[in-house]
N, CA, C and O atoms as a GROMACS GRO file, in nm:
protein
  460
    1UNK      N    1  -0.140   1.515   0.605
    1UNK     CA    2  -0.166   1.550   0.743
    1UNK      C    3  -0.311   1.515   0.776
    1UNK      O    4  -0.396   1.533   0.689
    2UNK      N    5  -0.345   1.465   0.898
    2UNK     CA    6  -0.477   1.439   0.935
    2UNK      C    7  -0.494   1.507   1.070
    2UNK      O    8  -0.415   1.583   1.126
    3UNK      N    9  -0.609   1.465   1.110
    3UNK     CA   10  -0.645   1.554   1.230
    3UNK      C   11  -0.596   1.419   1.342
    3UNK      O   12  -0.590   1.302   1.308
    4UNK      N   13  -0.570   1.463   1.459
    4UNK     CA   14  -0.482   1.408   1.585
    4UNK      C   15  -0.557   1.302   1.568
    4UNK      O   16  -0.511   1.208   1.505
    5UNK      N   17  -0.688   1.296   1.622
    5UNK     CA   18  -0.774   1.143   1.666
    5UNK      C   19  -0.805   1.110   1.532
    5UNK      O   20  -0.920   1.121   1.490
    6UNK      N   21  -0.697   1.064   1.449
    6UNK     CA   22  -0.741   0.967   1.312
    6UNK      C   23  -0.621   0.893   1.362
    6UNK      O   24  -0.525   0.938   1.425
    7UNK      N   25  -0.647   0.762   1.319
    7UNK     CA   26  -0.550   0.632   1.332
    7UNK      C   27  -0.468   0.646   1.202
    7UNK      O   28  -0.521   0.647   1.091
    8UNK      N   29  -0.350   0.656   1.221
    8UNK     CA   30  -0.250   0.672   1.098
    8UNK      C   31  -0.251   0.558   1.010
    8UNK      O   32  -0.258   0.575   0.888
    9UNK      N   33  -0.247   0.480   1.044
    9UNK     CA   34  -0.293   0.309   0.950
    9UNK      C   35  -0.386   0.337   0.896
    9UNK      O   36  -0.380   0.256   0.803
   10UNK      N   37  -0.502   0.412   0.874
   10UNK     CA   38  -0.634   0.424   0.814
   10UNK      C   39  -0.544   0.489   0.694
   10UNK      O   40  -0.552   0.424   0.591
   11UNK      N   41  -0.467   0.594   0.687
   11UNK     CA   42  -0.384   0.642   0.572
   11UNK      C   43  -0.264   0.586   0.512
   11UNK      O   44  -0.194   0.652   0.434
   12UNK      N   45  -0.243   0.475   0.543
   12UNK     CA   46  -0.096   0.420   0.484
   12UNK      C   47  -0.129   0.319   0.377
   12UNK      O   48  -0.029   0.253   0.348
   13UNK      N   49  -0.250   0.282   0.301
   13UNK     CA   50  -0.249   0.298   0.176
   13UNK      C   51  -0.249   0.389   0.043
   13UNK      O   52  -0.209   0.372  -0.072
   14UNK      N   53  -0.322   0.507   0.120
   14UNK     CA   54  -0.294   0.673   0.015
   14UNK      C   55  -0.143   0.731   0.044
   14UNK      O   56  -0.078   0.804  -0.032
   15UNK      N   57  -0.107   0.685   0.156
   15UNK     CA   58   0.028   0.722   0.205
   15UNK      C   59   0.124   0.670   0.078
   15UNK      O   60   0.157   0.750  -0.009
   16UNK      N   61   0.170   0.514   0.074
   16UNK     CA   62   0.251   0.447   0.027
   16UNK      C   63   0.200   0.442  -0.177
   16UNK      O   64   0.288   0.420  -0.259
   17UNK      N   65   0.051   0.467  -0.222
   17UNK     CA   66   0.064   0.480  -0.321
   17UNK      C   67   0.100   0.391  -0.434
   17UNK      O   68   0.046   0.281  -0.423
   18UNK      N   69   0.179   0.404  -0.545
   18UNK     CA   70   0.277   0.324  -0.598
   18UNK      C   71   0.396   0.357  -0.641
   18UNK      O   72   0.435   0.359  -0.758
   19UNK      N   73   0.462   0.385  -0.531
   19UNK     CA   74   0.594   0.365  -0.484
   19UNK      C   75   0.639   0.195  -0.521
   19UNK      O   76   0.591   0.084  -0.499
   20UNK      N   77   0.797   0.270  -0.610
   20UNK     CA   78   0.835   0.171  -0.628
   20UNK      C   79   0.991   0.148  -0.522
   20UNK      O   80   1.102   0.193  -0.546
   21UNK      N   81   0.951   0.072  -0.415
   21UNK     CA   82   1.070   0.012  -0.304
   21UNK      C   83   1.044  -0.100  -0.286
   21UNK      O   84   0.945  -0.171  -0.303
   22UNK      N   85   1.148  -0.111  -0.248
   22UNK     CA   86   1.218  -0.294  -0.222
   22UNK      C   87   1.124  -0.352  -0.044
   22UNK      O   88   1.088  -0.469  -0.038
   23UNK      N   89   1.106  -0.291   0.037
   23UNK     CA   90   1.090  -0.304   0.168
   23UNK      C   91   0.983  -0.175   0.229
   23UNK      O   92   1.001  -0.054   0.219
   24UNK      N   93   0.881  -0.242   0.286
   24UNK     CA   94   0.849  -0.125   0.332
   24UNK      C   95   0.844  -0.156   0.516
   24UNK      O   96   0.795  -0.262   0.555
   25UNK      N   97   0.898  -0.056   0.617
   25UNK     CA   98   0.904  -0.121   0.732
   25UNK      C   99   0.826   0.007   0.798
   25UNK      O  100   0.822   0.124   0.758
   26UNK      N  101   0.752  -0.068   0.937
   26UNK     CA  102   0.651  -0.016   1.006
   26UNK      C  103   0.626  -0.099   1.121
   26UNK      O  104   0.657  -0.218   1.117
   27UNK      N  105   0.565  -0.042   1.236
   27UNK     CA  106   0.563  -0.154   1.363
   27UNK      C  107   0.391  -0.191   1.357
   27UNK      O  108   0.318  -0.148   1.267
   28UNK      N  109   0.347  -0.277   1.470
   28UNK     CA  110   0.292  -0.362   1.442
   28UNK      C  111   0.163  -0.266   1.451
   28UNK      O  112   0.088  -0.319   1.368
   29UNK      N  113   0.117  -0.192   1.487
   29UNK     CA  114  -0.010  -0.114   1.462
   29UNK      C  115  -0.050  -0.100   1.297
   29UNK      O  116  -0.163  -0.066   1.264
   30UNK      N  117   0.062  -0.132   1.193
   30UNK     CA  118   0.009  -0.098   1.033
   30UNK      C  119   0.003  -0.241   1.029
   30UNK      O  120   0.054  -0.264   0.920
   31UNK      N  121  -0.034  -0.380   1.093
   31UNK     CA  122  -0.034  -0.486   1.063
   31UNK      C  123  -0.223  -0.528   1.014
   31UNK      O  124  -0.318  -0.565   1.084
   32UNK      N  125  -0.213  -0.502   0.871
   32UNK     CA  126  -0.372  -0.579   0.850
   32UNK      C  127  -0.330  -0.621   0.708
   32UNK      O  128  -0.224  -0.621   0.647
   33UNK      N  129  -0.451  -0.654   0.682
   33UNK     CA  130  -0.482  -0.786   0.579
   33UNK      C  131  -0.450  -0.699   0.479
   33UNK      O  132  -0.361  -0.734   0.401
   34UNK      N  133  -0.522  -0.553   0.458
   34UNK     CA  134  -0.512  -0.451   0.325
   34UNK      C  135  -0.370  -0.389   0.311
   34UNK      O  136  -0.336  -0.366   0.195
   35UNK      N  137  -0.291  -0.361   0.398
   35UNK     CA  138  -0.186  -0.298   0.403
   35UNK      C  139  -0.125  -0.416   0.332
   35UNK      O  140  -0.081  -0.397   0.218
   36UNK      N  141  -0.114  -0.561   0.399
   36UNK     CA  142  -0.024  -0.615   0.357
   36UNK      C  143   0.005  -0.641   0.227
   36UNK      O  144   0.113  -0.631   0.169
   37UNK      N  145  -0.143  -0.689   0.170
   37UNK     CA  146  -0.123  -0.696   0.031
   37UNK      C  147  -0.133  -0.574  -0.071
   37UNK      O  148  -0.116  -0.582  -0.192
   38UNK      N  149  -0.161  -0.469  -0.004
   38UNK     CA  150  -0.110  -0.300  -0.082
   38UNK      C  151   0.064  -0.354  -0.142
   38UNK      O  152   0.095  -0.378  -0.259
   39UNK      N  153   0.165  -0.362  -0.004
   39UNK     CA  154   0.219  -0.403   0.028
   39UNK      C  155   0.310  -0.492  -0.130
   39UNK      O  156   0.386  -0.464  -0.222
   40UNK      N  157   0.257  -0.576  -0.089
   40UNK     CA  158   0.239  -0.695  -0.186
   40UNK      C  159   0.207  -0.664  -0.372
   40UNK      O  160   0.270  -0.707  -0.469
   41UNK      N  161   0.137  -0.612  -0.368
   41UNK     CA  162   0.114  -0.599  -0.499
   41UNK      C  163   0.200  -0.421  -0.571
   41UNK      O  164   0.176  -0.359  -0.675
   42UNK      N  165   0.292  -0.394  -0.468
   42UNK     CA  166   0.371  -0.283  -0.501
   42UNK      C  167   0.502  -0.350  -0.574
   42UNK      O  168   0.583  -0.299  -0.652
   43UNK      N  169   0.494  -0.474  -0.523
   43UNK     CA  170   0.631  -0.593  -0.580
   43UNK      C  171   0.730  -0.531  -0.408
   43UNK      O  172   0.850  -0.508  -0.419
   44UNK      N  173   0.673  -0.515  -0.292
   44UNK     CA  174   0.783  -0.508  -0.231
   44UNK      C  175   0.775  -0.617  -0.122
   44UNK      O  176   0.694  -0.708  -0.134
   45UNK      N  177   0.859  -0.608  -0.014
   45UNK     CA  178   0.863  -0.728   0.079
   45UNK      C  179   0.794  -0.624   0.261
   45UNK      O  180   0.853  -0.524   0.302
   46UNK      N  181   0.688  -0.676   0.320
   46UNK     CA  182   0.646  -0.574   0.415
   46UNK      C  183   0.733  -0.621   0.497
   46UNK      O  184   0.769  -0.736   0.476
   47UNK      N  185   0.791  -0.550   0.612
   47UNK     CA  186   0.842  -0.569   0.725
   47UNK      C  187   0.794  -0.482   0.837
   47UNK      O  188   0.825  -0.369   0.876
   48UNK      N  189   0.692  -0.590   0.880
   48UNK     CA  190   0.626  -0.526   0.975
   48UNK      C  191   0.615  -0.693   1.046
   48UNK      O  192   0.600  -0.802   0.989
   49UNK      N  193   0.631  -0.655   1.204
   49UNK     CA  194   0.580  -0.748   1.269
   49UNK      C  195   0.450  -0.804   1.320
   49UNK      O  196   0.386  -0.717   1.379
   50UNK      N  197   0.398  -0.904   1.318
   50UNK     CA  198   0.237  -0.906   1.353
   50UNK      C  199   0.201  -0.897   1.499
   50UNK      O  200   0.275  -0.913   1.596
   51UNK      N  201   0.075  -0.869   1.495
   51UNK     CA  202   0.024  -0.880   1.590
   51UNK      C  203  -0.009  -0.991   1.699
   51UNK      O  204  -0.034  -1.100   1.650
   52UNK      N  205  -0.014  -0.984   1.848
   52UNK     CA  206   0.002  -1.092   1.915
   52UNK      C  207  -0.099  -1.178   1.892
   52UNK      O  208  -0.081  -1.297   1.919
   53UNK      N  209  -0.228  -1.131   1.838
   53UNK     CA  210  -0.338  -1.185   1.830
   53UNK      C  211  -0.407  -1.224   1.707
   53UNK      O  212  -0.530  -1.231   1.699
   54UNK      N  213  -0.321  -1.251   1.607
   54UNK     CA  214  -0.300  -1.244   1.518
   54UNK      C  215  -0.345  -1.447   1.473
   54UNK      O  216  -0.227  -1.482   1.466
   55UNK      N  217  -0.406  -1.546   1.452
   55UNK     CA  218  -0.412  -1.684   1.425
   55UNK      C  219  -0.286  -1.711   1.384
   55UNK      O  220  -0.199  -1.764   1.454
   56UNK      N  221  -0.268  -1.656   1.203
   56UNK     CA  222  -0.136  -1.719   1.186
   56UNK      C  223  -0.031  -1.598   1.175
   56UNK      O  224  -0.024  -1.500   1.101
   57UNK      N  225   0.034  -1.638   1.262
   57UNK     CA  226   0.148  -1.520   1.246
   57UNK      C  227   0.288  -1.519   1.147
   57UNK      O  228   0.368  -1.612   1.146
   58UNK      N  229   0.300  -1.409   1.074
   58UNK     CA  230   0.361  -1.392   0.973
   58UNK      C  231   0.517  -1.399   1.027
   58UNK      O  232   0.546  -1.388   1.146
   59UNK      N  233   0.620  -1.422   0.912
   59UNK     CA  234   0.765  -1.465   0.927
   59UNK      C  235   0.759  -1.256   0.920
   59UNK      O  236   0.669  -1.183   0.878
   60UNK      N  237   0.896  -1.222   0.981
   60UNK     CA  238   0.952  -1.077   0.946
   60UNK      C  239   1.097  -1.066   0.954
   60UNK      O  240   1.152  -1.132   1.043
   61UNK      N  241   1.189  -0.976   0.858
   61UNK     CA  242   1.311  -0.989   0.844
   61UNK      C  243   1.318  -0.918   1.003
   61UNK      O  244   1.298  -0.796   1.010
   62UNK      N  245   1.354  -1.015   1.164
   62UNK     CA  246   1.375  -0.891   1.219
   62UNK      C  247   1.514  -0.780   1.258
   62UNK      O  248   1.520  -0.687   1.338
   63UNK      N  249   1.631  -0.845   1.151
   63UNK     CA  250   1.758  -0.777   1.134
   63UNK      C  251   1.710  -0.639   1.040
   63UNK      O  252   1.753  -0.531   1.080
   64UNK      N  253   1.634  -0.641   0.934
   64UNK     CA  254   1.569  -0.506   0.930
   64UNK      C  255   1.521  -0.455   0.968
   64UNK      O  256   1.545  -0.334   0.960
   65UNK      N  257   1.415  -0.502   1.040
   65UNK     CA  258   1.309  -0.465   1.132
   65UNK      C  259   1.397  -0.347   1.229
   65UNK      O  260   1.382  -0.226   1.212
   66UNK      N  261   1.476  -0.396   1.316
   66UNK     CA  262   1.555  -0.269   1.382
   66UNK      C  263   1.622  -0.116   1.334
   66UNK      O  264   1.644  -0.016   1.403
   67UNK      N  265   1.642  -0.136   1.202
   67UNK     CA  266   1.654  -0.021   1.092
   67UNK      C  267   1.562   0.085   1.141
   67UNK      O  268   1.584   0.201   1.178
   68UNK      N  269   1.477   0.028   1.135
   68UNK     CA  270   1.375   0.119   1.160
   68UNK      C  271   1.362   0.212   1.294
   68UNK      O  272   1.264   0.284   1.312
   69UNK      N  273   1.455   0.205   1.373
   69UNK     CA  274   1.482   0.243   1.547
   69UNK      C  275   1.536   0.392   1.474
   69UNK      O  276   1.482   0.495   1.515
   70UNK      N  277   1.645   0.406   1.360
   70UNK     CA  278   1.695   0.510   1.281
   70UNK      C  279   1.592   0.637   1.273
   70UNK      O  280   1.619   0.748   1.317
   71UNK      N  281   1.440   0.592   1.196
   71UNK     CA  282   1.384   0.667   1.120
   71UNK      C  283   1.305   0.718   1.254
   71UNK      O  284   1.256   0.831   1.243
   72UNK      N  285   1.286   0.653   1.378
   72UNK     CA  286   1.218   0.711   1.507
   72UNK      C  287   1.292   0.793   1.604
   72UNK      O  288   1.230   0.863   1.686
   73UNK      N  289   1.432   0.789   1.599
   73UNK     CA  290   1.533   0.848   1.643
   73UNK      C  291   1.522   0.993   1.578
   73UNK      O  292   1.542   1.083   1.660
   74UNK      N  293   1.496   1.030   1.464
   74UNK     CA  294   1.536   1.064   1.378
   74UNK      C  295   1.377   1.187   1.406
   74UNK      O  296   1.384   1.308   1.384
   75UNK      N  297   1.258   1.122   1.451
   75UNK     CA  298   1.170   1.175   1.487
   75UNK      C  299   1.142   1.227   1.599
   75UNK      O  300   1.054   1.308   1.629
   76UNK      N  301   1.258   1.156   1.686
   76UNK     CA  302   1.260   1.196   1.840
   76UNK      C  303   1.328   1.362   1.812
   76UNK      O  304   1.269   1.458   1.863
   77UNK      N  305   1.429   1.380   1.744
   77UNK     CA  306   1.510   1.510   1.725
   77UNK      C  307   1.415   1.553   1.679
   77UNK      O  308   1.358   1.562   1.788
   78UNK      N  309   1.323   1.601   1.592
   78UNK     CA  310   1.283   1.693   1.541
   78UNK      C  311   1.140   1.717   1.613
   78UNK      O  312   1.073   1.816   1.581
   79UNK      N  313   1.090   1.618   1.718
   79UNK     CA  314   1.038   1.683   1.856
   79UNK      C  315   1.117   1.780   1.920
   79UNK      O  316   1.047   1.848   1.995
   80UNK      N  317   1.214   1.808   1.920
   80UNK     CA  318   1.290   1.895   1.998
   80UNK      C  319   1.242   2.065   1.952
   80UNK      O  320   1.230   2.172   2.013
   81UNK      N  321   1.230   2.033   1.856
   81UNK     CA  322   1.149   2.158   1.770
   81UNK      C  323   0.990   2.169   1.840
   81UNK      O  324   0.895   2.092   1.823
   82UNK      N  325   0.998   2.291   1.922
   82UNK     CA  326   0.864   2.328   1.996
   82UNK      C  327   0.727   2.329   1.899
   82UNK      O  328   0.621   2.272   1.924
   83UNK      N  329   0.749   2.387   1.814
   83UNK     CA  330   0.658   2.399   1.702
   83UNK      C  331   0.616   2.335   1.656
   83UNK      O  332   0.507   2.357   1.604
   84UNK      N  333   0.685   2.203   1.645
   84UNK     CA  334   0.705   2.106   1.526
   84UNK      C  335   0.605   1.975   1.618
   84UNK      O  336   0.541   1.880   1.573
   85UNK      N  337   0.623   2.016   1.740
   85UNK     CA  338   0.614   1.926   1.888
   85UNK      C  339   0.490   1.918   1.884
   85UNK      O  340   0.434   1.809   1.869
   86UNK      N  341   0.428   2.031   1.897
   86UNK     CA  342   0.300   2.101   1.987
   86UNK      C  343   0.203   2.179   1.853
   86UNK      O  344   0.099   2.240   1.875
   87UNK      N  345   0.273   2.158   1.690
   87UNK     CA  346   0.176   2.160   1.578
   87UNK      C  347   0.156   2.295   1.596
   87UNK      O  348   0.051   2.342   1.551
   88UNK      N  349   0.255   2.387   1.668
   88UNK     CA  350   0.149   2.557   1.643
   88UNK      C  351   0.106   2.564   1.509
   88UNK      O  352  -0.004   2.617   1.493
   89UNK      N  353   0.160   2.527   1.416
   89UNK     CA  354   0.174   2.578   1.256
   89UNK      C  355   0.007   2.466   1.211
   89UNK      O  356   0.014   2.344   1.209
   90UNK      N  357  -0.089   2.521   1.190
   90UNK     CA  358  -0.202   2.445   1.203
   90UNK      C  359  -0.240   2.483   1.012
   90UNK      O  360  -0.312   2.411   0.944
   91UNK      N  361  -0.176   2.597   0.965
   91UNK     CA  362  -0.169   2.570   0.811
   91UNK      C  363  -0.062   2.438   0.746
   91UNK      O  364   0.050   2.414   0.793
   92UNK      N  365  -0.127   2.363   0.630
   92UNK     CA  366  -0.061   2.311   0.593
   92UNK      C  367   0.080   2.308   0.489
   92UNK      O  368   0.146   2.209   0.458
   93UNK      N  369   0.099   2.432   0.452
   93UNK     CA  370   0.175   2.478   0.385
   93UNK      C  371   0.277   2.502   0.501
   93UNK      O  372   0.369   2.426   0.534
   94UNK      N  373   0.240   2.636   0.562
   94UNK     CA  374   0.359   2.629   0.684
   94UNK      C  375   0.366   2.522   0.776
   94UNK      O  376   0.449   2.572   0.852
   95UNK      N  377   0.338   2.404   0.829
   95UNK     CA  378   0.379   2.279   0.834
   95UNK      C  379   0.508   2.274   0.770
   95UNK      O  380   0.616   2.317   0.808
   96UNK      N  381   0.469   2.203   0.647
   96UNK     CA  382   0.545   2.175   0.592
   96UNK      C  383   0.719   2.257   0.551
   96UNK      O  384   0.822   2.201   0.516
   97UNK      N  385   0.691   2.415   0.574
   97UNK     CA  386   0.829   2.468   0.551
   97UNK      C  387   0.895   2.435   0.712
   97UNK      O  388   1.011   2.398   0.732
   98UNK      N  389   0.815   2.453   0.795
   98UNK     CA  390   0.884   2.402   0.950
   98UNK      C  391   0.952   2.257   0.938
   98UNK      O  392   1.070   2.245   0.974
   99UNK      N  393   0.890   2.161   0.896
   99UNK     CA  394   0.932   2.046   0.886
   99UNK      C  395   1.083   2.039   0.788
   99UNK      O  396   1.180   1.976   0.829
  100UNK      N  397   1.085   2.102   0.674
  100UNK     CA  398   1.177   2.146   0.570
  100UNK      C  399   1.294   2.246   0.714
  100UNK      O  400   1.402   2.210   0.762
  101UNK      N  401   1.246   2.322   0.732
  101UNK     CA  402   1.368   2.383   0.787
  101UNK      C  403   1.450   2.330   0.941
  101UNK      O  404   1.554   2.375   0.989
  102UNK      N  405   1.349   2.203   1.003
  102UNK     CA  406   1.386   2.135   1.120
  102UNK      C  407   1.482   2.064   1.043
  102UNK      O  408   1.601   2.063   1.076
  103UNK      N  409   1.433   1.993   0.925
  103UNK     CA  410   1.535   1.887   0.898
  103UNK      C  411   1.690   1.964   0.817
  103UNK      O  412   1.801   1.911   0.821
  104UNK      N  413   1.662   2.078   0.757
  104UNK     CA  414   1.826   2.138   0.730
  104UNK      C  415   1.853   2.180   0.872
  104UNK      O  416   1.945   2.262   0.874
  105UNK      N  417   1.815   2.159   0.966
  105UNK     CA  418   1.861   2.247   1.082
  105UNK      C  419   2.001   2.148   1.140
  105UNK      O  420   2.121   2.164   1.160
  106UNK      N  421   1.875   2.011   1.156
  106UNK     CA  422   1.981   1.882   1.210
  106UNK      C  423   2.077   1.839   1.112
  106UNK      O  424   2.195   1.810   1.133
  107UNK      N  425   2.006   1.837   0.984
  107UNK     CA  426   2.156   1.821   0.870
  107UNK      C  427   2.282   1.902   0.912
  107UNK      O  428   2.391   1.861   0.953
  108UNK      N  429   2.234   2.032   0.889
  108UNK     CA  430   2.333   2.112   0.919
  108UNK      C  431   2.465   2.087   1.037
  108UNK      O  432   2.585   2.114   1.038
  109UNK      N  433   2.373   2.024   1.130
  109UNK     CA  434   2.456   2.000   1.251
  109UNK      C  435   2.567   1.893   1.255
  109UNK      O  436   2.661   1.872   1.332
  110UNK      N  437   2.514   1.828   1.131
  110UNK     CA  438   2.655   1.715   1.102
  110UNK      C  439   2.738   1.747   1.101
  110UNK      O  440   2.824   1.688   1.167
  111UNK      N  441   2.780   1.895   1.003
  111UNK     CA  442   2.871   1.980   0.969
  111UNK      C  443   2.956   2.077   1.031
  111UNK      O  444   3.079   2.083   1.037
  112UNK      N  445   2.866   2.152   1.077
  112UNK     CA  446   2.883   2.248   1.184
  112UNK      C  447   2.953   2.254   1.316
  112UNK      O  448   2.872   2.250   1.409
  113UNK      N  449   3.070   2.262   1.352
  113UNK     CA  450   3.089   2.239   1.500
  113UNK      C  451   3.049   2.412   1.570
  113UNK      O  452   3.092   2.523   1.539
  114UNK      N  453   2.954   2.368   1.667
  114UNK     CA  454   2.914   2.487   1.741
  114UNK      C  455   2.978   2.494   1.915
  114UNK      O  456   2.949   2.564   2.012
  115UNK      N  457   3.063   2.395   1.896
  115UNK     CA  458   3.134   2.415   2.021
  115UNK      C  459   3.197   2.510   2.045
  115UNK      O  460   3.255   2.521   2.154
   0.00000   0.00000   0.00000
């Protein structure tokens, strides 16, 4: 977790680590030189699209690239969660059980008919 006015790309090399995956996908704001070859030297393939301003612009799978509409969808629901929305939970521990109990909430709902 960082504080609001930090650029999330400044963390997506401590983020990603060494993780071992096949693909890592992200839109074009995580597009730089360090990410990519983080990237790169994880043995995975980046799928991220470049930037418009970019000299040479990079090839991207963009049939995966849309995959990724899933994992933002997926973030749009658990905005729905006021808390979760608007960060009341400013400890990082309780964060994290909110986040844990948003996501059994929507699991749950696969299951569940509440009609």
């Amino acid at each position: 977790m960082t504080a609001g006015q930090i650029n999330d790309c400044t963390q997506a090399i401590a983020l990603l680590g060494e993780r071992k995956v096949e693909y890592v996908l992200a839109d074009k704001g995580y597009d730089s030189d360090a990410i990519i070859e983080h990237v790169a030297m994880m043995g995975a393939v980046a799928i991220i699209p470049p930037k418009r301003n970019r000299k040479q612009q990079r090839r991207y799978d963009k049939t995966l690239y849309k995959q990724r509409n899933r994992i933002e969808r997926c973030f749009s629901r658990l905005k729905h969660f006021r808390r979760f929305a608007t960060r009341y939970e400013k400890n990082k521990i309780n964060f994290h059980a909110l986040v844990a109990l948003a996501c059994t909430w929507l699991h749950l709902q696969l299951y569940v008919d509440t009609a």
